[in-house]
C-alpha positions in Angstrom: 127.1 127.6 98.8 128.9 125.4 96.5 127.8 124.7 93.2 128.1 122.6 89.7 127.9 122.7 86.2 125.5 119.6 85.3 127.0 118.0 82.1 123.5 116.7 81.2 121.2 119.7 81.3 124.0 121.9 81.4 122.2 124.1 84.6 124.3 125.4 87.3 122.7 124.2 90.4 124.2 123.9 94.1 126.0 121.0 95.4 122.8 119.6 97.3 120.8 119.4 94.1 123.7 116.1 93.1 123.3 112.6 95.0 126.4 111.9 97.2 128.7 109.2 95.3 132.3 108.7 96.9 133.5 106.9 93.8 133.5 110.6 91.8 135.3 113.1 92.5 134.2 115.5 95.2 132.1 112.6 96.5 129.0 114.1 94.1 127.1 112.2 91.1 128.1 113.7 87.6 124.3 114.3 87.2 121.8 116.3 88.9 118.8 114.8 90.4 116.5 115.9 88.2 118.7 114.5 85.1 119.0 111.1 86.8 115.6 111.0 87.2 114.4 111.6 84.1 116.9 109.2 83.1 115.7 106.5 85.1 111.9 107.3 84.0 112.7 107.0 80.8 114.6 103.6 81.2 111.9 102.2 83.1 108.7 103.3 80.0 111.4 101.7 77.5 111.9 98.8 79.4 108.6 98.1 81.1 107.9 94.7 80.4 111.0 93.3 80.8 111.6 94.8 84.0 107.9 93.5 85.3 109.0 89.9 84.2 112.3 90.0 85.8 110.6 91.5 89.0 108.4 88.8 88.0 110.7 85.7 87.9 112.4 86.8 90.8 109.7 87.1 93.5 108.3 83.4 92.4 112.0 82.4 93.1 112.3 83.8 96.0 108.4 82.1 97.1 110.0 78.8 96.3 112.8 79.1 98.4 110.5 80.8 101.4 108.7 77.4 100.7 111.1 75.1 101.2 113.0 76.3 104.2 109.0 76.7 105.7 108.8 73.3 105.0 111.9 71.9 106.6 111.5 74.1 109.8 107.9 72.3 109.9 109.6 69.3 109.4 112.0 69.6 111.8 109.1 70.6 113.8 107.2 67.6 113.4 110.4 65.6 114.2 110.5 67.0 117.4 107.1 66.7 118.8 105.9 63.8 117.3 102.6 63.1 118.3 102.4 66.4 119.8 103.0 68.4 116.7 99.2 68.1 115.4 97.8 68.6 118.1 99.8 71.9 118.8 99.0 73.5 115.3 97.2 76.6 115.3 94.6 76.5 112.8 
C-alpha cells in the first residue's frame, strides 16, 4: 500500500484515503478526504445564506427559461393542429 503525508492534518494515511485529481502530481488531491471535507463544511456554515440565495436565483432562472421554451413548443404545437390542438389537450 502506498501512502501520503497530508499537509493539512499532517496524518499519514494511504493513497485511497486522497480524491483522484490528474492536475497534481501522482494524479492525488493535496488533501485527504476527511480535510477537504471539513473544509467544505466549514465553507458552507460560513457561507449559508449566500449560497441558499445563489442556489436560489439560479433555480428561478432556470424555471423561466423551462417556461419559455414550454411555451414555444406549445406554440408550435398549436400552429400545427390548429383546431385540433384543444381538443387533443390532456387535462
Amino acid at each position: 500500500m502506498e501512502t501520503k503525508k497530508c499537509p493539512r492534518c499532517g496524518k499519514i494515511r494511504n493513497v485511497s484515503d486522497y480524491n483522484r485529481d490528474p492536475t497534481k502530481k501522482g494524479d492525488i488531491s493535496y488533501w485527504c478526504k476527511d480535510c477537504v471535507a471539513e473544509k467544505s463544511r466549514t465553507y458552507y456554515q460560513k457561507n449559508k445564506e449566500r449560497l441558499k440565495e445563489a442556489r436560489r436565483i439560479r433555480y428561478q432562472k432556470e424555471m423561466t427559461i423551462h417556461k419559455q421554451r414550454r411555451e414555444e413548443l406549445e406554440k408550435e404545437e398549436f400552429e400545427k393542429q390548429g383546431d385540433n390542438y384543444i381538443r387533443n389537450q390532456k387535462w
